[in-house]
Biopython code that builds the backbone (N, CA, C, O; Angstrom):
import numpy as np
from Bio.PDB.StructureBuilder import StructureBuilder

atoms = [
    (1, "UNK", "N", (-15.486, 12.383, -35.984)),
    (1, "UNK", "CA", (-14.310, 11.575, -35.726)),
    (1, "UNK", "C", (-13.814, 11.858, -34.304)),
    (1, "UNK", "O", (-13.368, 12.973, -34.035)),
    (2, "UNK", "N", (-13.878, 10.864, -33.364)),
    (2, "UNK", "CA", (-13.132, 10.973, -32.073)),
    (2, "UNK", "C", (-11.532, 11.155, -32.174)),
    (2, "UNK", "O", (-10.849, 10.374, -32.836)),
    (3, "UNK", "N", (-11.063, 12.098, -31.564)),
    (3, "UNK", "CA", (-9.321, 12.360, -31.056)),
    (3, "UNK", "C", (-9.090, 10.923, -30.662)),
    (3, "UNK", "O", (-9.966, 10.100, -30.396)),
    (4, "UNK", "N", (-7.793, 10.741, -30.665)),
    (4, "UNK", "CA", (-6.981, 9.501, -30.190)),
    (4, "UNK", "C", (-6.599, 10.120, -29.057)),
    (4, "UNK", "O", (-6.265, 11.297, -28.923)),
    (5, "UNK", "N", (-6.687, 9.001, -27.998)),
    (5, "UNK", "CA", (-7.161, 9.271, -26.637)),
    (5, "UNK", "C", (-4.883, 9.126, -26.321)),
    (5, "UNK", "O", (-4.093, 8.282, -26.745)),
    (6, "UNK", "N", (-4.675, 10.244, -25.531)),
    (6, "UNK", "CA", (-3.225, 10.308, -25.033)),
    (6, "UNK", "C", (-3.399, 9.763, -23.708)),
    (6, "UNK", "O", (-4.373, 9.962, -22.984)),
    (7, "UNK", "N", (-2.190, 8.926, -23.392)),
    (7, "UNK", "CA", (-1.806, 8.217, -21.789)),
    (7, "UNK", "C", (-1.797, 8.871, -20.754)),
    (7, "UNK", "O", (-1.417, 9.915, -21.286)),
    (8, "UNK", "N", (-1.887, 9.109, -19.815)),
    (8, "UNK", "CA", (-1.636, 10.004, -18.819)),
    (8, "UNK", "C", (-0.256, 9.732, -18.417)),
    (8, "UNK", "O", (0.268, 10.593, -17.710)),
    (9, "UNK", "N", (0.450, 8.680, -18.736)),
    (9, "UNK", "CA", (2.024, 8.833, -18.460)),
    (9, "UNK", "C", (2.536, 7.753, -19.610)),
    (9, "UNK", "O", (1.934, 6.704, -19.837)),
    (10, "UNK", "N", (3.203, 7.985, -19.991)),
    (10, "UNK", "CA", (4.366, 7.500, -21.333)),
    (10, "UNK", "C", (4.771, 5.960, -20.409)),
    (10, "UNK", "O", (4.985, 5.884, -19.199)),
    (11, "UNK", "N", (4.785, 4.872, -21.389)),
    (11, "UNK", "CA", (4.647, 3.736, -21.171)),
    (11, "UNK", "C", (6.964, 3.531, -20.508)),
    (11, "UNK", "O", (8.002, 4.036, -20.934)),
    (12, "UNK", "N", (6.698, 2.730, -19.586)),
    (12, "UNK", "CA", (7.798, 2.411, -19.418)),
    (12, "UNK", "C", (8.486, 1.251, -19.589)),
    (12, "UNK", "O", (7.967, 0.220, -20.015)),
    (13, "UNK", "N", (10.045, 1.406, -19.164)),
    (13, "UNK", "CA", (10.679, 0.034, -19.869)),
    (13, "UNK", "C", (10.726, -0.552, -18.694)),
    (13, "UNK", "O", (10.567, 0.162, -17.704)),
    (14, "UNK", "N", (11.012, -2.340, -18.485)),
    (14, "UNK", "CA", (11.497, -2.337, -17.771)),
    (14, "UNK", "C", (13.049, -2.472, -17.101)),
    (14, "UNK", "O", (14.008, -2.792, -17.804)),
    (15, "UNK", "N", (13.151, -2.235, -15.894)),
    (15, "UNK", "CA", (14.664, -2.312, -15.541)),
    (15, "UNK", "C", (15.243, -3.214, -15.659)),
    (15, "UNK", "O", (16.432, -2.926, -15.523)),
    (16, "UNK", "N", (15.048, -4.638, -15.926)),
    (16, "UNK", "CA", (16.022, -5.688, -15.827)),
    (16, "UNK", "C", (16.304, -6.045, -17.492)),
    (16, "UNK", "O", (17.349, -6.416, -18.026)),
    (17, "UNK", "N", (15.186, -5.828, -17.989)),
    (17, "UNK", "CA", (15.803, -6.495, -19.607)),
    (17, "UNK", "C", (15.695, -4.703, -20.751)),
    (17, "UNK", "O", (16.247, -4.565, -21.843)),
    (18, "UNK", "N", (14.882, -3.671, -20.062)),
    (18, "UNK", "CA", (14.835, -2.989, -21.462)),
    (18, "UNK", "C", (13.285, -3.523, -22.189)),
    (18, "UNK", "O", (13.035, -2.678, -23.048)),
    (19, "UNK", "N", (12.233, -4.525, -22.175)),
    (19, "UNK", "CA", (11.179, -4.418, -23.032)),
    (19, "UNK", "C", (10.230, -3.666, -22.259)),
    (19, "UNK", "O", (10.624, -3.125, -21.225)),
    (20, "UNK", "N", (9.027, -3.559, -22.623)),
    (20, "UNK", "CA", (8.247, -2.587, -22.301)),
    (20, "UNK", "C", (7.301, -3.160, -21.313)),
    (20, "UNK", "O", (6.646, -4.165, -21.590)),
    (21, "UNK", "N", (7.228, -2.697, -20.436)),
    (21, "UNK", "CA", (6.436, -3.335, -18.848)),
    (21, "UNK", "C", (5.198, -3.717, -19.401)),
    (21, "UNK", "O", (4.716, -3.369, -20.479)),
    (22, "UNK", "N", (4.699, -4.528, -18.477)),
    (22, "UNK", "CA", (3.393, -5.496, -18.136)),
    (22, "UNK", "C", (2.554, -4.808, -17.102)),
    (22, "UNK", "O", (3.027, -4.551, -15.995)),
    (23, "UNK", "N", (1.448, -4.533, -17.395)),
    (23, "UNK", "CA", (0.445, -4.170, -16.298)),
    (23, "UNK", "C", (0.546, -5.447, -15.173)),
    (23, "UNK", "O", (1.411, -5.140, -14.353)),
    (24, "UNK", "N", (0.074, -6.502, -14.926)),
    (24, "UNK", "CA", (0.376, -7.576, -14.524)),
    (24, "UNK", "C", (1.425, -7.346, -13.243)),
    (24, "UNK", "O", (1.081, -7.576, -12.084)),
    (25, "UNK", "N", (2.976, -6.779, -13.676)),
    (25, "UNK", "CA", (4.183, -7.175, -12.990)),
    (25, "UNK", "C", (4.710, -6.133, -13.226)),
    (25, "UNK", "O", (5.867, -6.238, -13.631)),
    (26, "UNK", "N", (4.221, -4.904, -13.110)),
    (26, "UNK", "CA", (4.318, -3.107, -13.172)),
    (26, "UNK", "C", (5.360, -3.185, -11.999)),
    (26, "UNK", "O", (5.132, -3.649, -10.882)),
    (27, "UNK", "N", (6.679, -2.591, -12.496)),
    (27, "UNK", "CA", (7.531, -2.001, -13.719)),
    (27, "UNK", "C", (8.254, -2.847, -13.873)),
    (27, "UNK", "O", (9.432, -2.527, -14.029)),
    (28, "UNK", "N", (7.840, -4.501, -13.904)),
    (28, "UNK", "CA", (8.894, -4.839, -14.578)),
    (28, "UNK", "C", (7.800, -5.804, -16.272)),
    (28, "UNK", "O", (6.580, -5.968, -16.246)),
    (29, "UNK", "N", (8.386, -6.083, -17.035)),
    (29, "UNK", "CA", (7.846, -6.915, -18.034)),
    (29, "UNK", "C", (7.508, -8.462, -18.112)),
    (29, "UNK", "O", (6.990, -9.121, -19.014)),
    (30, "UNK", "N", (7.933, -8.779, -16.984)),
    (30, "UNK", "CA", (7.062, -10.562, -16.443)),
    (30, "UNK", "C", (7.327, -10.709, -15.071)),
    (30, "UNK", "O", (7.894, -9.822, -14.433)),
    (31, "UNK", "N", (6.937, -11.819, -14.548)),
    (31, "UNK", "CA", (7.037, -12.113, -13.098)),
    (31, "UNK", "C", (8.419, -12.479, -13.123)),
    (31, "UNK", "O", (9.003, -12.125, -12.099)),
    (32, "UNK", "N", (9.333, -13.240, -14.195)),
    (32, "UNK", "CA", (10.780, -13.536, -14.119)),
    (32, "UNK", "C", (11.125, -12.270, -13.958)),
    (32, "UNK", "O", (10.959, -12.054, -12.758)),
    (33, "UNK", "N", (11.514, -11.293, -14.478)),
    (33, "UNK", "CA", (12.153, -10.368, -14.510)),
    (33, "UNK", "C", (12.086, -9.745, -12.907)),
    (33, "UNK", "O", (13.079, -9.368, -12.284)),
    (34, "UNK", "N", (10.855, -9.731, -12.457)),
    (34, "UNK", "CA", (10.495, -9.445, -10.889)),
    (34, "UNK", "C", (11.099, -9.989, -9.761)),
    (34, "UNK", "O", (11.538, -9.480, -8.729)),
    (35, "UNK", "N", (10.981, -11.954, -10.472)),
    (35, "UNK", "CA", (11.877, -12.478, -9.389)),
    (35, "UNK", "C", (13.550, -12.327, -9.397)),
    (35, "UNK", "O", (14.242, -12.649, -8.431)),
    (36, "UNK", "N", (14.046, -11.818, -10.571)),
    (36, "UNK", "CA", (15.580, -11.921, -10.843)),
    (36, "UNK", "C", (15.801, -10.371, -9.820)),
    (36, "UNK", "O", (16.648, -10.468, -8.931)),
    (37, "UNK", "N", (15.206, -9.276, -9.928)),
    (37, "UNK", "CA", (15.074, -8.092, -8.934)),
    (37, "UNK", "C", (14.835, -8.518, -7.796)),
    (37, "UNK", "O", (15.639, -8.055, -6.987)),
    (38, "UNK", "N", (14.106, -9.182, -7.359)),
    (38, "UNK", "CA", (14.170, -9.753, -5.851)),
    (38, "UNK", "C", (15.295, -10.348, -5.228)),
    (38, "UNK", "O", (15.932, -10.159, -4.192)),
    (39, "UNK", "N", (15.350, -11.366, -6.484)),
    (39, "UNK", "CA", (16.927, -11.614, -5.796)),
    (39, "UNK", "C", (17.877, -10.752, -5.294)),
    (39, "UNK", "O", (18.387, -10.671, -4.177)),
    (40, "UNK", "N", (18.047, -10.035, -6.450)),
    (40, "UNK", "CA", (19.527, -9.272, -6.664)),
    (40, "UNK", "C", (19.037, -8.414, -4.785)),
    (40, "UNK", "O", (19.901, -8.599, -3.928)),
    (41, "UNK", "N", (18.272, -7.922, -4.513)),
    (41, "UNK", "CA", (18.046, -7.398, -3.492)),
    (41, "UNK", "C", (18.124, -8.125, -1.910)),
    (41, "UNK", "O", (18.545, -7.670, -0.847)),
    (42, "UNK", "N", (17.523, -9.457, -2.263)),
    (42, "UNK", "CA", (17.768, -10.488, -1.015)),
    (42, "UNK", "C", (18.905, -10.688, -1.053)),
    (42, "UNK", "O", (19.250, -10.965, 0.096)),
    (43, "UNK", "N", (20.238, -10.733, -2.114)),
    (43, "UNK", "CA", (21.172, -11.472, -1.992)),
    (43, "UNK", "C", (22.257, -10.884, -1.941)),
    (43, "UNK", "O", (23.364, -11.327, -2.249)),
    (44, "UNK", "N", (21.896, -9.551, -1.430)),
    (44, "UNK", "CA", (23.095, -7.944, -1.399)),
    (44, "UNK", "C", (23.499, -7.403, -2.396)),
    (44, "UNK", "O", (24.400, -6.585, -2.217)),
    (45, "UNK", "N", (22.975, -7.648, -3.936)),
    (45, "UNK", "CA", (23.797, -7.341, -4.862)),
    (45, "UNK", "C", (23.197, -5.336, -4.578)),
    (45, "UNK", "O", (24.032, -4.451, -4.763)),
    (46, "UNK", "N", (22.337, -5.124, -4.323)),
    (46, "UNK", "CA", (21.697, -3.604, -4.134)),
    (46, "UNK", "C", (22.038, -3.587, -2.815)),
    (46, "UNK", "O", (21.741, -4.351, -1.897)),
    (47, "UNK", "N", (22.933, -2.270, -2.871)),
    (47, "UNK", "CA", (22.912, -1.429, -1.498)),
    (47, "UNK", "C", (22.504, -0.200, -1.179)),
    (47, "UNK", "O", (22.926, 0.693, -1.914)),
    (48, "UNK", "N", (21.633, 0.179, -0.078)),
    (48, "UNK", "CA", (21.829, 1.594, 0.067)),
    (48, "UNK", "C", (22.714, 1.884, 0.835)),
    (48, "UNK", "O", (22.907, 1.421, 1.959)),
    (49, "UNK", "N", (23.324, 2.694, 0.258)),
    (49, "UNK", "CA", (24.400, 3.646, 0.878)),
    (49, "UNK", "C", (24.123, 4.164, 2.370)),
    (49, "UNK", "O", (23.566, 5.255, 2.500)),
    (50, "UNK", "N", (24.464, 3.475, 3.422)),
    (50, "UNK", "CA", (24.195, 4.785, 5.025)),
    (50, "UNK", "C", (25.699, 5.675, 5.461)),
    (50, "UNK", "O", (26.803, 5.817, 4.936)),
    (51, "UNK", "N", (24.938, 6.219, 6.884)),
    (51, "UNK", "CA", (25.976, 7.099, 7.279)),
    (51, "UNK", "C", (27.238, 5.894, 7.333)),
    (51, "UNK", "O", (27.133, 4.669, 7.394)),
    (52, "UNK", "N", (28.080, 6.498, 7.299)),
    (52, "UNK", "CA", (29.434, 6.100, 7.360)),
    (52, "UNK", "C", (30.083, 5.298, 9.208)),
    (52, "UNK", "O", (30.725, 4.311, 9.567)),
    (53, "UNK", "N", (29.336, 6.594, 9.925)),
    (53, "UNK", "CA", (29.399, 6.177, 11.297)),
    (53, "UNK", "C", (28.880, 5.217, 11.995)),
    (53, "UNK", "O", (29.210, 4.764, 13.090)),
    (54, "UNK", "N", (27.966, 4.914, 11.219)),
    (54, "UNK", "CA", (26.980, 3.734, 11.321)),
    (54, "UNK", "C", (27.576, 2.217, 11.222)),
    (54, "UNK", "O", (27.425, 1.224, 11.933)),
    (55, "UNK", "N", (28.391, 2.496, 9.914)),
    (55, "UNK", "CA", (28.914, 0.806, 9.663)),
    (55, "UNK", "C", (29.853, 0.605, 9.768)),
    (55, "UNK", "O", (30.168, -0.518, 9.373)),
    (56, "UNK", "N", (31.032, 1.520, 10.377)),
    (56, "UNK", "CA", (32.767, 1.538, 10.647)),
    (56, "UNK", "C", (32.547, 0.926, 12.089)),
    (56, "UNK", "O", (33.616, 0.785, 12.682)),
    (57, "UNK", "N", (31.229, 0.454, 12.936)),
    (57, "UNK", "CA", (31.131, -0.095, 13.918)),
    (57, "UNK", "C", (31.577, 0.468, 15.527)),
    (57, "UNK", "O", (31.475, -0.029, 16.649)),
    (58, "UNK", "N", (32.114, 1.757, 14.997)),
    (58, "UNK", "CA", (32.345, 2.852, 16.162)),
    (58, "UNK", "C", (31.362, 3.680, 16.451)),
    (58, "UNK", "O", (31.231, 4.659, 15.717)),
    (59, "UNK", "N", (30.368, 3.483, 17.662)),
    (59, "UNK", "CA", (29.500, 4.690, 18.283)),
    (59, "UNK", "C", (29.287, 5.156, 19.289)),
    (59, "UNK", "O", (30.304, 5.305, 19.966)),
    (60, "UNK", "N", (28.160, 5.559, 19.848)),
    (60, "UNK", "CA", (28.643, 6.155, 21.481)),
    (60, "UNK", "C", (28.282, 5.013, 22.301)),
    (60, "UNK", "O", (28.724, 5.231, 23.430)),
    (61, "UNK", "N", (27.621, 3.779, 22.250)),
    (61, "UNK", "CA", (27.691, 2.278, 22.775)),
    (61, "UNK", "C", (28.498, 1.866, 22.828)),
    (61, "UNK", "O", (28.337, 0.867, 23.528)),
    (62, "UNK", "N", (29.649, 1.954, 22.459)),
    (62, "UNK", "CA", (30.942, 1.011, 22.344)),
    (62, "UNK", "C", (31.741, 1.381, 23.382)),
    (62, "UNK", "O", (32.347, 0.485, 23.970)),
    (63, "UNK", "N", (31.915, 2.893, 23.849)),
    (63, "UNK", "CA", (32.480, 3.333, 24.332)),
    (63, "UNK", "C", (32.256, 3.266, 26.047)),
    (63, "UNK", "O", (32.893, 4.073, 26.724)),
    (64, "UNK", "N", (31.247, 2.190, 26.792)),
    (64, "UNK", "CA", (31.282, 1.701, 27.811)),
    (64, "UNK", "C", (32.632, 0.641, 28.465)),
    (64, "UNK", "O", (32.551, 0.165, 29.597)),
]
sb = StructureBuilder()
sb.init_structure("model")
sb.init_model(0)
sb.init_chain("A")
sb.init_seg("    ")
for serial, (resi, resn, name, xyz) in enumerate(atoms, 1):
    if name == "N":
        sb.init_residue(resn, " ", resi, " ")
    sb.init_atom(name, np.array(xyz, "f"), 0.0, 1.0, " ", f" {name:<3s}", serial, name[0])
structure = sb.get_structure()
């Protein structure tokens, strides 16, 4: 009798709905779910956080 063969990593969900990802459209579970993440990213809803000094629009350029 052959062992039942284990994953090398535990199957994931995906981020926009919660069902279980698609090889296909890895990590998310369809190409919709992929394009609704694209959006949210083209359309500012995701930010990364930068330095502070950076976006208060005061730096050592200004000061000419």
């Amino acid at each position: 009798m052959v062992a039942p063969v284990t994953p090398l990593r535990p199957k994931r969900r995906c981020p926009e709905c919660g069902a279980p990802a698609a090889r296909e459209s890895y990590p998310f579970c369809s190409p919709r779910c992929k394009a609704v993440d694209l959006n949210r990213w083209l359309s500012g809803s995701y930010v990364i956080a930068g330095d502070a000094a950076l976006t208060d629009g005061g730096g050592e350029d200004d000061e000419r």
